[in-house]
C-alpha positions as CSV (number, residue, x, y, z in Angstrom):
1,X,27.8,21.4,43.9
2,X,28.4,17.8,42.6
3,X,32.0,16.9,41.3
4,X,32.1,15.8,37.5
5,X,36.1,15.5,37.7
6,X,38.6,14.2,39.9
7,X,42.3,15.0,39.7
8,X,45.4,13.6,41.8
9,X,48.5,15.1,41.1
10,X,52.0,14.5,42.4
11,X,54.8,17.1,43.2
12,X,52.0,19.7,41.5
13,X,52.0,18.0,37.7
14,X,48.8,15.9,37.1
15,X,49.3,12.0,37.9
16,X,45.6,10.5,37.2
17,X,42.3,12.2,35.9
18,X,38.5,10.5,36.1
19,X,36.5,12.7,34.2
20,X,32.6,11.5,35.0
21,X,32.0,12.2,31.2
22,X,34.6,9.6,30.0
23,X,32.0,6.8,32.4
24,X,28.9,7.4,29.6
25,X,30.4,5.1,27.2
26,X,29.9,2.2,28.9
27,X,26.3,3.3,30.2
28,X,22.8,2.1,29.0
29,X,20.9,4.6,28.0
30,X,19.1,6.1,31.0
31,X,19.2,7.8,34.6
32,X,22.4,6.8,36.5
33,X,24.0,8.0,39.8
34,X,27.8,8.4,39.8
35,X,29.1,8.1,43.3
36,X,32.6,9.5,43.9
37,X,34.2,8.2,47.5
38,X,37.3,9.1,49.8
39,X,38.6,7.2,51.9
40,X,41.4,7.2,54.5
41,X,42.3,3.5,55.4
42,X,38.6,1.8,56.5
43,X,37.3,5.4,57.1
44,X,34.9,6.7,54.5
45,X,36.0,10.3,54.9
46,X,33.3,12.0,52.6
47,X,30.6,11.3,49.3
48,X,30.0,13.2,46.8
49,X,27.1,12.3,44.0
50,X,26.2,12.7,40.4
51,X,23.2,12.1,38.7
52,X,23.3,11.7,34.6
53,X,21.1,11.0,32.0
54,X,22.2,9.0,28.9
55,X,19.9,9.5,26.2
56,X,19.1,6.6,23.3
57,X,21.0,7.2,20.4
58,X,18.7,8.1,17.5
59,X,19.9,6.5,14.6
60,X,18.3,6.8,10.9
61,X,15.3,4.9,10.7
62,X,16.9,2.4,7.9
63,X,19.8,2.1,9.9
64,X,17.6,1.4,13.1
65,X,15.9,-1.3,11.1
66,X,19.1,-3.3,9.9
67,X,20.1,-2.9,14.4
68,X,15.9,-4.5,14.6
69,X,16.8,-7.2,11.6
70,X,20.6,-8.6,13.3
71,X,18.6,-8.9,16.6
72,X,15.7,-10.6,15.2
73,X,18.1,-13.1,13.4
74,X,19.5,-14.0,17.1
75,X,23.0,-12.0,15.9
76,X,24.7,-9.8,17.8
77,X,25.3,-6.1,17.5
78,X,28.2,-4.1,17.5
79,X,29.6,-1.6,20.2
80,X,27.9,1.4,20.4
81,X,31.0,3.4,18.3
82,X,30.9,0.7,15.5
83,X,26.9,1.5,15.1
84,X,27.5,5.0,15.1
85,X,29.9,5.5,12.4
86,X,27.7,3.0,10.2
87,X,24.6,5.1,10.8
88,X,26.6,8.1,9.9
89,X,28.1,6.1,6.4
90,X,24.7,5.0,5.6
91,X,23.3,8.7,6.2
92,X,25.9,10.5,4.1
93,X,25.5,7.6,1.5
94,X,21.7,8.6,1.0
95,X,23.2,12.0,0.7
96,X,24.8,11.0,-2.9
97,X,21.6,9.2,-3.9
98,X,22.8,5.6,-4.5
99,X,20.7,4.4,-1.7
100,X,17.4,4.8,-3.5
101,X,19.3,3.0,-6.3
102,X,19.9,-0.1,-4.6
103,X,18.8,-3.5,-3.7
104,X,21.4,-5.0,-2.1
105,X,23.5,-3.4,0.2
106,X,26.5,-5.3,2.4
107,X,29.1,-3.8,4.5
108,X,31.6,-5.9,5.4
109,X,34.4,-4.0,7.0
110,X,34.9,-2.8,10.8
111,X,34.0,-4.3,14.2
112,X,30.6,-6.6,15.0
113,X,29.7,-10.5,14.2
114,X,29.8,-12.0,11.2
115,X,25.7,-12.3,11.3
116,X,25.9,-8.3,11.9
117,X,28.1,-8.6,8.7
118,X,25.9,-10.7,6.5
119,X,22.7,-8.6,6.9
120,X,21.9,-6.7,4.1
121,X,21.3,-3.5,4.9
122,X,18.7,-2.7,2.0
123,X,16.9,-6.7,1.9
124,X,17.1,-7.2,5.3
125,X,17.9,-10.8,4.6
126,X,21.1,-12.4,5.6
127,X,23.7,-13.9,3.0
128,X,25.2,-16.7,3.9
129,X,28.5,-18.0,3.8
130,X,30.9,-20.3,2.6
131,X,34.9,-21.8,2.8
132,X,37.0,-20.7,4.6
133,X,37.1,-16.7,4.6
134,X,38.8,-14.6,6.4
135,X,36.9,-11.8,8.6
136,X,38.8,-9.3,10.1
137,X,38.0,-5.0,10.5
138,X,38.9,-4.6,7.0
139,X,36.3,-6.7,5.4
140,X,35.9,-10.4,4.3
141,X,38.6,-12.0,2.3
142,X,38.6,-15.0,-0.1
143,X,41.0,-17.6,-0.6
144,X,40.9,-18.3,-4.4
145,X,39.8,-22.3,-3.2
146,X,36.5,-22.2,-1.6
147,X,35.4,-19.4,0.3
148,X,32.4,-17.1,-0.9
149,X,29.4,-16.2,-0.1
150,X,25.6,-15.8,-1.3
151,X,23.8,-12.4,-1.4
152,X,20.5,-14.7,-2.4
153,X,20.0,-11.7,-4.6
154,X,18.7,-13.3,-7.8
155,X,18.5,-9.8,-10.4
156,X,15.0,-11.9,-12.4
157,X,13.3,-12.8,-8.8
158,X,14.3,-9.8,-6.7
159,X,15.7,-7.2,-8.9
160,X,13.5,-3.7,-8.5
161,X,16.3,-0.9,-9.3
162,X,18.3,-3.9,-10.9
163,X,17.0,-4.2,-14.1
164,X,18.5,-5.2,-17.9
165,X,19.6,-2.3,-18.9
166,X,19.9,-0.2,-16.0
167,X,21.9,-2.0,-13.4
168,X,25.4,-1.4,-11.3
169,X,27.7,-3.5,-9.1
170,X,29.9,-2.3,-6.9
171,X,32.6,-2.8,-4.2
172,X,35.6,-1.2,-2.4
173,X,38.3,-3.4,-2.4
174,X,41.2,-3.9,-0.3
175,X,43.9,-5.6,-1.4
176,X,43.4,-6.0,-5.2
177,X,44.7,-8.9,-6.0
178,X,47.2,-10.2,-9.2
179,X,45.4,-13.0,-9.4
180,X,42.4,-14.5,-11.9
181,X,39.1,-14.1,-10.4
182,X,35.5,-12.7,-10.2
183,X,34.5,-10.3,-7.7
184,X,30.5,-11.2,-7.5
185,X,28.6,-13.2,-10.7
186,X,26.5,-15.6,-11.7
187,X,25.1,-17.2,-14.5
188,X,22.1,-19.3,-15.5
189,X,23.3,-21.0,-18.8
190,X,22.2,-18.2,-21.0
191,X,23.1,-15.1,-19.5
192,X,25.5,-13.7,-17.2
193,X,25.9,-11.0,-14.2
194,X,29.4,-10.4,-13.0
195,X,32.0,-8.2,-12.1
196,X,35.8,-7.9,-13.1
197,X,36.7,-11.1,-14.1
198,X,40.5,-9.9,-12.4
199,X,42.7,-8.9,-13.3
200,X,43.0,-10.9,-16.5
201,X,40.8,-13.8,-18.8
202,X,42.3,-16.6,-20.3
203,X,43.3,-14.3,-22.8
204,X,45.6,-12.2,-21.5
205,X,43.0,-9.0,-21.3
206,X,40.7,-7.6,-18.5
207,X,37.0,-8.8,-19.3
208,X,33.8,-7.0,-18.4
209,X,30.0,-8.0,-18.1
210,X,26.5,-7.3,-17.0
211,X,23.4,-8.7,-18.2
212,X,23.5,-10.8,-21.3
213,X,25.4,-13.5,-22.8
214,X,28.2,-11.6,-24.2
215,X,31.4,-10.1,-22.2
216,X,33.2,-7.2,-23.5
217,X,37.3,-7.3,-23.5
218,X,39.7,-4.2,-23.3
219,X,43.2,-3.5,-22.8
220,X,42.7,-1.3,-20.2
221,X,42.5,-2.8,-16.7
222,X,40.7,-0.4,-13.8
223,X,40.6,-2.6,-10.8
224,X,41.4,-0.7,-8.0
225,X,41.9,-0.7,-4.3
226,X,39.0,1.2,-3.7
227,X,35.7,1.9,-5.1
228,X,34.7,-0.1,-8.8
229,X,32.1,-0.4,-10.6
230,X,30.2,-2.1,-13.3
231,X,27.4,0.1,-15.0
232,X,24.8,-0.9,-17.3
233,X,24.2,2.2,-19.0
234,X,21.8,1.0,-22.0
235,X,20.9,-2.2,-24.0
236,X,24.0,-2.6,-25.2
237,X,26.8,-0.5,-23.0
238,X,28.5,-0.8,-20.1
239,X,31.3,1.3,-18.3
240,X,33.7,-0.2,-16.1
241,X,35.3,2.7,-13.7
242,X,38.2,2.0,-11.2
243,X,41.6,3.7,-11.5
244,X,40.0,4.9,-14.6
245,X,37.2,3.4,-17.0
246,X,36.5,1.7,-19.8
247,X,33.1,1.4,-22.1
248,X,32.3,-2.0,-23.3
249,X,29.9,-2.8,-25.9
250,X,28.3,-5.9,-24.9
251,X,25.5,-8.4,-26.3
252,X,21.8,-7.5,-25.8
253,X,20.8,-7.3,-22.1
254,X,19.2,-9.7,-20.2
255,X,19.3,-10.3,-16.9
256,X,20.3,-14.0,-15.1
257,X,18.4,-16.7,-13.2
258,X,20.7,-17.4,-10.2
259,X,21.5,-16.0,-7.4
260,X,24.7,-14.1,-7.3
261,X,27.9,-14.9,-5.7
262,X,30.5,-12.6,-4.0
263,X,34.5,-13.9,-4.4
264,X,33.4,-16.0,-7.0
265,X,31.2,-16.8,-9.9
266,X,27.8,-19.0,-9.7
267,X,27.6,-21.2,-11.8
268,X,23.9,-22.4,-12.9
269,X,24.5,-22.8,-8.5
270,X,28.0,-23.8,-8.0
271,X,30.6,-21.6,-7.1
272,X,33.9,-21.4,-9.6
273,X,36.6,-19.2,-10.6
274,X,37.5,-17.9,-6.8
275,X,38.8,-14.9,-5.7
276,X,41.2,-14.0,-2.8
277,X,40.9,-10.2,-2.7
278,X,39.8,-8.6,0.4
279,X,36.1,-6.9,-0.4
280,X,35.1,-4.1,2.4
281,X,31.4,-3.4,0.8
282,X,29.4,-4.8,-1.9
283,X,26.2,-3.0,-3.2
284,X,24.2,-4.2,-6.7
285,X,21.3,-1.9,-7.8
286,X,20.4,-0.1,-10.6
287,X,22.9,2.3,-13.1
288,X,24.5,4.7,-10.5
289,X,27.6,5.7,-13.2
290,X,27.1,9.1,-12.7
291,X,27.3,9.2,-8.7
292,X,30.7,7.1,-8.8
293,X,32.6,10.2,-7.6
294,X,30.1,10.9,-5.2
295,X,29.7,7.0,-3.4
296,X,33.8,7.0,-3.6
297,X,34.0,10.2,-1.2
298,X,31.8,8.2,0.8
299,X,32.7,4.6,0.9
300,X,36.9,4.7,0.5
């Protein structure tokens, strides 16, 4: 019989364990032989062999293609644990059914490369980045100066779920900061797509927008750390929900000509009004209000 375990102990308590099992980690998938000597001195005393089979991880087939799209872009993946608990997040995230809702999907938090980062998971298109951000596990962090980056996602040119008056934007944020700010926006000249301009406008009052030319104001301020989200629920609506939520009525929709920018706001292409929170995850697709509660049991 072939050992899987070997145990020293001193004085009869247990001093040093290699458990074969704990070795698969670090294997490619595939047949491996596990050789286990001892030794006395130079003297090979006796052998004892193993032979295992690590099997390929089976990963959901969108998942799998995002792995296919970072390798194609010459990026490189993450460990093995950081790809599993993304395939799981991405599996019980269809669960809620905001996946089929989305066209841009981008998860910024835990281990891998920035390129592994940037991919989006739904486009399979990289964004790209700007200024001097901060990447750490957590996510990617502005720094209210320069830093930001471009989901190339432009809601006239590529928007499919993302449409005038049926659209959401949505991130999980980390540090929520008290400063002034937009989370991801952009406008053309006319008409405008953003997020929580945060916490406050010029006027002393949380303002909300998406799709049109107009931006609704309120009292009430939702940011949180943790899931928010900007829902256009109809021509002329649109519900903010963080620590609570708020319905704005807006101008008419209509959606914007420029590609939108995350920690700060395009403007008809050039980035103003920077943001230094910390943003884990970052989708945009179409109105998704009513699964908020669902995506937050997923994503915080």
């Amino acid at each position: 019989m072939s050992i899987n375990k070997i145990v020293t102990k001193v004085d009869g308590v247990e001093n040093k364990t290699i458990d074969f099992n704990d070795l698969k980690e670090s294997l490619s998938p595939g047949v491996h032989t596990i050789t286990a000597e001892t030794w006395n001195g130079a003297e090979l005393i006796s052998t004892q062999t193993k032979n295992i089979t690590i099997l390929a991880a089976v990963y959901d087939t969108d998942y799998q293609a995002v792995l296919d799209a970072v390798v194609a872009a010459g990026d490189t993946l993450p460990s093995t644990a950081q790809q599993d608990i993304d395939n799981q997040l991405l599996v019980d995230y269809k669960a809620t059914g905001a996946w089929a809702k989305d066209d841009v999907f981008l998860k910024f938090s835990g281990t891998g490369s920035i390129g592994y980062k940037l991919m989006c998971w739904k486009r399979l298109i990289k964004a790209e980045a700007f200024g001097s951000l901060t990447w750490s596990d957590s996510g990617v962090e502005g720094n209210a100066a320069n830093a930001y980056i471009n989901t190339k996602f432009n809601p006239t040119l590529n928007g499919i779920n993302f449409l005038s008056n049926d659209a959401s934007i949505n991130y999980v944020g980390v540090n929520a900061p008290n400063t002034f700010g937009v989370i991801a926006g952009a406008y053309d000249g006319n008409n405008s797509s953003f997020i929580f301009w945060s916490p406050f406008d010029s006027g002393g009052k949380p303002s909300y927008g998406l799709n049109g030319n107009a931006y609704g104001v309120k009292g009430a301020e939702v940011l949180k750390v943790g899931l928010n989200g900007l829902y256009r629920i109809d021509d002329i609506n649109i519900k903010a929900v963080g620590l609570g939520e708020v319905t704005v009525t807006t101008g008419t929709a209509v959606l914007n000509d420029e590609e939108i920018y995350i920690l700060c706001r395009s403007v008809n292409g050039s980035p103003a009004y920077f943001w230094d929170e910390d943003v884990a995850l970052l989708t945009m697709g179409g109105n998704k209000y009513n699964l908020h509660a669902a995506m937050a049991s997923v994503l915080e």
